[in-house]
GUKOL-10496 format. One line per 5 residues: for each residue x, y, z of C-alpha. Coordinates in Angstrom, 1 decimal. Layout:
BEGIN
X/Y/Z | ...
***
This chain:
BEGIN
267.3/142.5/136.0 | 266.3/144.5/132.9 | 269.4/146.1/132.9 | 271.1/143.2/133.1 | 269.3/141.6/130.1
270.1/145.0/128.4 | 274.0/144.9/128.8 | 274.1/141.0/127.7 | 271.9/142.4/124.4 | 274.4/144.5/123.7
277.4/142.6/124.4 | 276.1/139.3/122.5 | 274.8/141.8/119.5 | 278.9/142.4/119.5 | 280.0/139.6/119.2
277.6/138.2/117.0 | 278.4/141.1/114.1 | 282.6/140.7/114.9 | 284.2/139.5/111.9 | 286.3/136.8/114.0
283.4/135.5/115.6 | 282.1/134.4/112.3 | 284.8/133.2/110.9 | 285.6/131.1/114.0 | 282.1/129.4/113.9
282.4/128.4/110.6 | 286.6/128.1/110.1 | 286.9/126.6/113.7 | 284.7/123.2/112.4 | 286.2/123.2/109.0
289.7/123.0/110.8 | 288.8/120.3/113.0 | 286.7/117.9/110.6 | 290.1/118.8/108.1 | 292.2/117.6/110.5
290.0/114.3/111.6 | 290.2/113.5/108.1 | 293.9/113.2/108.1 | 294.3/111.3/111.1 | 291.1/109.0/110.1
293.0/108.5/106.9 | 296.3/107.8/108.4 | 297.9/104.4/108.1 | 299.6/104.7/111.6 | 303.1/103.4/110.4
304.9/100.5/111.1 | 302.8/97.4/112.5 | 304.0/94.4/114.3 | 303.5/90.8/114.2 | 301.9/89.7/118.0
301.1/86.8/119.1 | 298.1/86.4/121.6 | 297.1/83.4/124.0 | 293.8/83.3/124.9 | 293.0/81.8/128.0
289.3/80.7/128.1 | 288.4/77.9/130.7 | 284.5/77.6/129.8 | 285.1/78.2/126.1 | 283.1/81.7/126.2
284.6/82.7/122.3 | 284.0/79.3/120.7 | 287.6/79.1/120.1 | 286.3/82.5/117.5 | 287.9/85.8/117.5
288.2/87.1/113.9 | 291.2/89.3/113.2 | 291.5/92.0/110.8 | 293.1/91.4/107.5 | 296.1/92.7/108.0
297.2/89.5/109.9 | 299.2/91.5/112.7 | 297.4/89.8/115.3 | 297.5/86.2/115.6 | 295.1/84.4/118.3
295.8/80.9/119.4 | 293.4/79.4/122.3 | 293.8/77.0/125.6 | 290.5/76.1/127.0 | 292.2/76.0/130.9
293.3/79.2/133.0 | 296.9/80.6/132.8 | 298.3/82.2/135.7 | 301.2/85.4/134.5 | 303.7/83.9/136.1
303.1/80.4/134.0 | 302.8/82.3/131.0 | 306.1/84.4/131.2 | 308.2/81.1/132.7 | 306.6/78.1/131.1
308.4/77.0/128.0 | 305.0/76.2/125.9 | 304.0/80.2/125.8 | 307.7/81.3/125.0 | 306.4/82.2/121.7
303.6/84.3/122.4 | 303.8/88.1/123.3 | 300.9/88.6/125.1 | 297.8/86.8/127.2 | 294.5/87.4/127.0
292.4/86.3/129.8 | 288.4/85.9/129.7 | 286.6/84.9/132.6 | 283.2/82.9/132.8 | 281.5/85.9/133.7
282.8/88.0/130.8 | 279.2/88.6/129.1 | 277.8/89.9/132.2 | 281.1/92.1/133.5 | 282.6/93.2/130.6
285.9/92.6/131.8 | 289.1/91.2/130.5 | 293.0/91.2/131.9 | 295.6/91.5/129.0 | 299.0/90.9/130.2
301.9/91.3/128.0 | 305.7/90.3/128.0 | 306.8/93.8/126.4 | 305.4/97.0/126.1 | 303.4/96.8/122.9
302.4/99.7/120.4 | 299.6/100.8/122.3 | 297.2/100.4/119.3 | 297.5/96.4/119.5 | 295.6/96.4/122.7
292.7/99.0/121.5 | 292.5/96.5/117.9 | 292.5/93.4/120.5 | 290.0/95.2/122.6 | 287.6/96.2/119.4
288.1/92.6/118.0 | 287.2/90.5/121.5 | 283.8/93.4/121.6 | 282.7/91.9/118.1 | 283.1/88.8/118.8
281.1/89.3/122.4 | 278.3/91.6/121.1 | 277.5/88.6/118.6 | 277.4/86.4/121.1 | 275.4/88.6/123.5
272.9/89.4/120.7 | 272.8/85.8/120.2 | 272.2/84.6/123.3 | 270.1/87.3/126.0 | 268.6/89.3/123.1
265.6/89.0/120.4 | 267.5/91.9/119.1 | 269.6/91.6/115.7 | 273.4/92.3/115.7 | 273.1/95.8/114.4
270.1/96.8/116.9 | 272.3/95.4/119.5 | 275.2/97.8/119.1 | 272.9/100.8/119.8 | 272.8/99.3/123.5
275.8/97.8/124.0 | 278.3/98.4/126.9 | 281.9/98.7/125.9 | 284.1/96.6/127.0 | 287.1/96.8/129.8
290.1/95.5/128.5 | 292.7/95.9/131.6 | 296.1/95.9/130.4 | 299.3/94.3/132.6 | 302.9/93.4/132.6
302.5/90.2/132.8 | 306.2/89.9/134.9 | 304.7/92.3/137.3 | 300.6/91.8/137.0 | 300.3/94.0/140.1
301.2/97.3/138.2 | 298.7/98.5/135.3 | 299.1/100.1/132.0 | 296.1/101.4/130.7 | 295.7/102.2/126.9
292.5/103.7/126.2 | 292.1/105.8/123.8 | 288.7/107.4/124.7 | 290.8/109.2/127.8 | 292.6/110.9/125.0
288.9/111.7/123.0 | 288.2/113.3/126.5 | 291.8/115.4/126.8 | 290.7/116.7/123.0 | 287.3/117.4/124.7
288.4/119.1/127.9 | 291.0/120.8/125.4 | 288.3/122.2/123.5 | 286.6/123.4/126.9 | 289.9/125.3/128.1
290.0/126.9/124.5 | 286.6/128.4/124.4 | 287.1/129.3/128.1 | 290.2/131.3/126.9 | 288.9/132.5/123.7
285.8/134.5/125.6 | 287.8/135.0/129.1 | 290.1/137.4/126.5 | 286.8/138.7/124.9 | 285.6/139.8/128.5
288.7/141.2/129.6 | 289.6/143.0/126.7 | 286.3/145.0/126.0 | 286.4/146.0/130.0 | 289.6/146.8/129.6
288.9/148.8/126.5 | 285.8/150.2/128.3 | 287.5/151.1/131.4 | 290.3/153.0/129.4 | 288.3/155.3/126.7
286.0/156.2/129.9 | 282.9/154.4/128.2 | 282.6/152.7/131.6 | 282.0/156.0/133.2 | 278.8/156.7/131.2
277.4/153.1/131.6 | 278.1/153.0/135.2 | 276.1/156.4/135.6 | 272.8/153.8/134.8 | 274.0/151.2/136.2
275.6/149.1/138.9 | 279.1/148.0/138.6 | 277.8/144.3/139.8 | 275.3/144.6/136.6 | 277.6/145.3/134.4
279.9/142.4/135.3 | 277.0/139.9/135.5 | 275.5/141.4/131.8 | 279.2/141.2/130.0 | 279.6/137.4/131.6
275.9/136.7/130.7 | 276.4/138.2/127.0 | 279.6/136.8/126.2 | 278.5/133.4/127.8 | 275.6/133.5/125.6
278.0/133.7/122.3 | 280.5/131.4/123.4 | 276.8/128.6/123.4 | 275.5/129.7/120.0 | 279.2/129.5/118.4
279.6/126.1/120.1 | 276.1/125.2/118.6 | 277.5/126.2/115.2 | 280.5/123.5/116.1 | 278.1/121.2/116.8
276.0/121.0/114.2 | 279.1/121.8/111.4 | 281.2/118.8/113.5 | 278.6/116.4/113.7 | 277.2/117.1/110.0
280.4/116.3/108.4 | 281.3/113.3/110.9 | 277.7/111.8/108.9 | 279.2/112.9/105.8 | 282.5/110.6/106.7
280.8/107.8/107.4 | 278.2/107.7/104.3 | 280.8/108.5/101.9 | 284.4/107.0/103.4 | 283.1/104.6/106.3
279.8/103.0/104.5 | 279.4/99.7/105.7 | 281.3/100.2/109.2 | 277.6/99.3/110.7 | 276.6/96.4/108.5
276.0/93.6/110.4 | 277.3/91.1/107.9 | 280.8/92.6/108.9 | 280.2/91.7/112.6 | 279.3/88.3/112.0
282.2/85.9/113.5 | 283.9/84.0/110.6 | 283.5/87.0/108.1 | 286.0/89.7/107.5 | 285.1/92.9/108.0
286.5/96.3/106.8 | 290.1/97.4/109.1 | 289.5/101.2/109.5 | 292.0/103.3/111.6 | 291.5/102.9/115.4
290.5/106.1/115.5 | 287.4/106.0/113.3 | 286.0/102.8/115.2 | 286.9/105.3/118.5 | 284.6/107.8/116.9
281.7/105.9/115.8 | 281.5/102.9/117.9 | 283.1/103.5/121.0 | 282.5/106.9/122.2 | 279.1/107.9/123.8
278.2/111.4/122.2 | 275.0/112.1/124.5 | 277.0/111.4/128.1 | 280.2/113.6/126.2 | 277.8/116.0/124.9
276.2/117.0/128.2 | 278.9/116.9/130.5 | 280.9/119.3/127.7 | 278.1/121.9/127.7 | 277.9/121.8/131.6
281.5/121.9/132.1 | 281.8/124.7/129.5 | 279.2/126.8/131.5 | 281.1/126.0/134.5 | 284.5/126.6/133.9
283.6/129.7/132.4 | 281.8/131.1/135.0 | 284.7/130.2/137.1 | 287.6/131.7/134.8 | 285.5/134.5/133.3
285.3/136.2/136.7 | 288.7/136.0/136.8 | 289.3/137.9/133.3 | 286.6/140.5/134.5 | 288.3/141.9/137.8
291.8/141.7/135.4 | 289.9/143.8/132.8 | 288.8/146.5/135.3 | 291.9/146.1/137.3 | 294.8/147.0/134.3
295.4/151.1/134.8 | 295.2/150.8/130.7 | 294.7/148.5/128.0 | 298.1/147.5/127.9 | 298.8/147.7/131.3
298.6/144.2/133.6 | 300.0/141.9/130.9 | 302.6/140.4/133.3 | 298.9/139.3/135.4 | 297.8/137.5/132.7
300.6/135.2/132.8 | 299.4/133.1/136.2 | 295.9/132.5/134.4 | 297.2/131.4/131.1 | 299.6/129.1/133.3
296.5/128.0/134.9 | 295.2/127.1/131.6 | 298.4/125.0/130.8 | 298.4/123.1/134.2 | 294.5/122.5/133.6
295.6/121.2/130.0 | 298.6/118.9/131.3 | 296.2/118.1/134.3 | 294.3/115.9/131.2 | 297.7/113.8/129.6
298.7/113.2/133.2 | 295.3/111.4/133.7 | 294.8/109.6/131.2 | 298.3/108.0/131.2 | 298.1/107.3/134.9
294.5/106.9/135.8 | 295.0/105.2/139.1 | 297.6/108.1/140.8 | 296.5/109.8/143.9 | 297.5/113.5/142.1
294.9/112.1/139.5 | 292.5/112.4/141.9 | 293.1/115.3/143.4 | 293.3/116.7/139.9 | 289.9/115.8/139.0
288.5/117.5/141.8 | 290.7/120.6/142.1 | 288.4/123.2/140.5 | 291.2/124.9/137.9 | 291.5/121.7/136.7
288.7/119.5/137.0 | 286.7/120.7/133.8 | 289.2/118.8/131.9 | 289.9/115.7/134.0 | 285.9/115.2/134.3
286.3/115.2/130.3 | 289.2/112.5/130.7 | 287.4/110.4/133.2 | 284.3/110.1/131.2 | 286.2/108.5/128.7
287.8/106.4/131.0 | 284.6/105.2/132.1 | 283.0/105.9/136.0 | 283.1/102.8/138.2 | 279.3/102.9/140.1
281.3/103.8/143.1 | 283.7/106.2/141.9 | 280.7/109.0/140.9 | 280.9/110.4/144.5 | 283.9/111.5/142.3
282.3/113.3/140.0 | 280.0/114.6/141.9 | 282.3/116.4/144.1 | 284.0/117.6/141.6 | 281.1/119.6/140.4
280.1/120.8/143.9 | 283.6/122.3/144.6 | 283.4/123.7/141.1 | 279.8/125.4/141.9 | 281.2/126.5/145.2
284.6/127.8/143.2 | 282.5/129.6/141.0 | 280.5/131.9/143.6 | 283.8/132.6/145.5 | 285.6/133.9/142.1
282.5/135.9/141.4 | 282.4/137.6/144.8 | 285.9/137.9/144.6 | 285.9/139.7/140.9 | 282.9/141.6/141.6
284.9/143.2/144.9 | 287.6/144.3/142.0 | 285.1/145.2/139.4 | 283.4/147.7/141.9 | 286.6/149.4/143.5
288.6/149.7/140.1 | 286.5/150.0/137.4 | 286.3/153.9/137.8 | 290.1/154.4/138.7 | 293.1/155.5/136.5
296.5/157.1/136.7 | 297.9/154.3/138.4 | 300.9/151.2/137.3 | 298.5/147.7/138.3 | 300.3/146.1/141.0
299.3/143.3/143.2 | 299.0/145.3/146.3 | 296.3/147.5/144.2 | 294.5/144.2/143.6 | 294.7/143.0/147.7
293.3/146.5/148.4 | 290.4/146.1/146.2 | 289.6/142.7/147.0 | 289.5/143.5/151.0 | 287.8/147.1/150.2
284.7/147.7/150.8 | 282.4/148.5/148.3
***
């Protein structure tokens, strides 16, 4: 164990003095918080004039939704249910665009159905969707809490705004744009995962060719040396991700004191007041997405996948006959990488497909999807979901590892040789 601890010192002491690992804990954040500014600031184009018809048979809303004041939504309310197929036939609603159903239940389930006659921008039904949750958390506050409006919203439960053509109700179109806060999340996973999967297998590569591996293997073990480089590197990928963290998180603050400062005053919340229309994606940011659930499952699934892929980059490393040798076998991973990375747009534009579930479970690509399905929200009894997702990952994980550490311990010491994949078979089967 010492020995292990000893070869993660000296790898994470590495890292930690590399130019580039300093520059990307501090440039990486800049970059992102740069680039969150622009889209926060953006005015997102050309909007559209829609007309909504709220269906609400018990008069939940009052009759009250407030719309922003850019007047592209306009609400007009029937206190009787509307079936879809009245809505798209019936004369009287020819000149509305879409129907917004709320059931009597609505402050207990959180659930709406929003059926429209054409395929809208897919920002009217996130603005919809914020505007109905203002207009329900007041009412909520109002009536089952002693909390105020603005204590209310730190336990509030976002709403489910199901989105339907409403010529064919049976088929859904889901626009939520926390699944794509989640691809950006499980896109950030796959990039450290690729970032410190190169580390690994370029200093064993490096190692293996200038015959440094040959003196550290004469104190100790070929499986110690894997485990302290995976441990080490591991360790640096956590603190530089900390570094994120903080940087990210500081300057998100910063945004809100300074360009976003009354975004949580209460008096803008308040039915029959106006409040302030930010960019969809700032009320995503700081109202809709929940950090502390995001948070955790990022650092898991960033331990995990890169347990799982930096295995992978280890036996590569010790496999390649030189440093440039074994390109052409870093092709399948980093097409891994692109299929795990497509694996998180395919999910979050079709939630409901059987590959999406397989996807999300599949252990190359579940680290992402797990990151899209969180921001899609868990049903209660869909987290046998996620739970097998992280099982086969754990059970992914210790077969990659005894599978690299079979490569690690038959080719670390030999050379002379052009890498091909019968060299890699031999070593996997060999015994040690």
């Amino acid at each position: 164990m010492k020995r292990i601890i000893s070869i993660a010192g000296r790898e994470l002491n590495e890292r930690l003095k590399s130019r580039s690992f300093l520059t990307m804990a501090v440039g990486g954040p800049l970059v992102v918080l740069f680039i969150l500014y622009i889209l926060f600031t953006a005015s997102g184009g050309e909007e559209e004039h829609v007309r909504v018809l709220v269906s609400d048979p018990v008069e939940t809303l009052e009759n009250i939704i407030v719309p922003d004041s850019s007047g592209q939504i306009e609400y007009a309310f029937i206190n009787s249910y509307v079936e879809p197929a009245s809505f798209t036939s019936d004369p009287e609603y020819a000149g509305f665009d879409a129907l917004l159903v709320v059931n009597e239940k609505v402050l207990s389930n959180n659930h709406v159905f929003f059926f429209q006659k054409k395929r809208l921008n897919s920002k009217i039904p996130l603005r919809i969707q914020r505007e109905l949750e203002k207009r329900l958390e007041g009412l909520k506050a109002k009536e089952f809490t002693d909390l105020t409006l603005k204590e209310f919203l730190i336990v509030k439960h976002p709403l489910n705004l199901e989105v339907r053509d409403a010529y064919r109700p049976e088929e859904l179109g889901n626009y939520k744009l926390a699944a794509y806060a989640g691809v950006v999340f499980g896109g950030i996973v796959f990039l450290f995962i690729f970032l410190f999967g190169m580390t690994i297998l370029r200093s064993t590569s490096r190692e293996k060719s200038s015959r440094i591996a040959e003196v550290l293997l004469a104190t100790v073990k070929p499986g110690e040396l894997m485990t302290g480089k995976l441990l080490g590197i591991g360790i640096a990928a956590l603190i530089q991700f900390a570094i994120w963290t903080v940087l990210i998180f500081g300057g998100l603050l910063f945004f809100r004191s300074v360009f976003f400062p009354d975004m949580f005053d209460a008096a803008n919340l308040v039915a029959g007041q106006e409040y302030t229309p930010y960019n969809d994606l700032v009320q995503l940011v700081y109202e809709q997405l929940n950090f502390g659930v995001m948070g955790t499952f990022f650092v898991l699934l960033l331990i995990l996948g890169y347990l799982f892929y930096g295995g992978l980059f280890a036996a590569l490393g010790a496999a390649q006959g030189s440093e440039s040798d074994g390109q052409q076998f870093l092709i399948p991973l980093i097409f891994l990488f692109l299929i795990g990375i497509w694996s998180g747009w395919y999910v979050a534009e079709n939630p409901d497909a059987e590959l999406s579930f397989w996807l999300g479970i599949i252990p190359f690509t579940s680290p992402m999807v797990i990151m899209v399905n969180l921001g899609l929200g868990y049903e209660s009894g869909e987290l046998w979901h996620l739970l097998m997702a992280i099982v086969l990952l754990l059970l992914g994980i210790l077969f990659n590892i005894g599978v690299a550490a079979r490569v690690f311990k038959n080719a670390l010491l030999v050379t002379g040789y052009r890498l091909r994949f019968g060299n890699l078979i031999n070593w996997i089967f060999k015994k040690p």
